[in-house]
Every structure is written in structure tokens, then in C-alpha cells.
N, C-alpha and C positions, 0 to 999 in steps of 0.2 A: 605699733605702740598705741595704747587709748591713752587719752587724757579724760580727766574727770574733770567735769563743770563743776563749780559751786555757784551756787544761786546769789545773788544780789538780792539786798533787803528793799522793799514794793517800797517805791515812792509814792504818798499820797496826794490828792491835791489839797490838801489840809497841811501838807509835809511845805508844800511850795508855798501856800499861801502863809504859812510860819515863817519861814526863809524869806519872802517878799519884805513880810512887817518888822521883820527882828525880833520875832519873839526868838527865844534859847531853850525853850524845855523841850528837853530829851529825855523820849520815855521810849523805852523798849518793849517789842511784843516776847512770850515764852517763848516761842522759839528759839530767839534772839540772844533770849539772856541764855538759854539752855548750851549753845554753841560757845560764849564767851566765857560759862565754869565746866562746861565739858561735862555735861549733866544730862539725864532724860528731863523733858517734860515731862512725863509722869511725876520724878521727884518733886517740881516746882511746885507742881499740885497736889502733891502729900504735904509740903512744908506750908502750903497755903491753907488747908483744913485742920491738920493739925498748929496754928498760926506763930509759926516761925518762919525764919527767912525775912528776905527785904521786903521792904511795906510795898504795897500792891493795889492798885488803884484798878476797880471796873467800869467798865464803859457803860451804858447806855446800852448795846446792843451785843451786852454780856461778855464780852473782849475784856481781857486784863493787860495791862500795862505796867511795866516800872518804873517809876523815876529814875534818871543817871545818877541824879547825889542819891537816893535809898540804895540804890548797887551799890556805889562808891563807900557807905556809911556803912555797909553791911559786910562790904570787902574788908574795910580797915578794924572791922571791929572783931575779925575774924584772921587777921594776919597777926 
């Protein structure tokens, strides 16, 4: 019998030091959201150039992220 790992999402020390202060924003990397709508990242990234989909925030060191309420807003406005 194999079993298949699934990978755990990378806790950062940015992740901990949020959690330390109480900060709450939750922002997902493509990956991330990619796995939770059962989607390529590729798509995410056609919906980002062509600019639909949930609003998308880039980082500094070219990293995109998502807010939980823009998923959430994007979800409901889609059900």
C-alpha cells in the first residue's frame, strides 16, 4: 500500500510573529487558493491579466497574495 503526503502550507516567521501580536489577515499564496477552487495556477494567472477574479495583492518581492474576505467576496458573489 502507498500513501500520498500532502504538503503542509510554510509557516513564516512573519506567520508567527502575526499570531504573537493578534494581527488576523489572512492572505493566501496561488497555490493555496489554487487547491481550495480545484484550479491550475496557470488559471489564476490568466484571471489576473485578464483582471477578473478575487482582488490580488503583490508583494515587494513579486509574490501575489489574496485576502481571505476577497476569496470569500468573490466566492459569494459567484454562488
Amino acid at each position: 500500500m502507498s500513501t500520498v503526503s500532502t504538503k503542509r502550507p510554510r509557516i513564516t516567521q512573519a506567520d508567527k510573529v502575526r499570531e504573537s501580536v493578534g494581527l488576523t489577515v489572512v492572505m493566501m499564496t496561488e497555490q493555496e487558493l489554487s487547491l481550495r477552487w480545484q484550479i491550475s495556477v496557470k488559471t489564476l494567472q490568466r484571471w489576473r491579466l485578464m483582471q477578473t477574479g478575487p482582488k490580488f495583492t503583490k508583494l515587494q518581492n513579486r509574490a501575489v497574495r489574496y485576502h481571505l474576505d476577497d476569496i470569500k467576496a468573490h466566492e459569494s458573489q459567484r454562488a
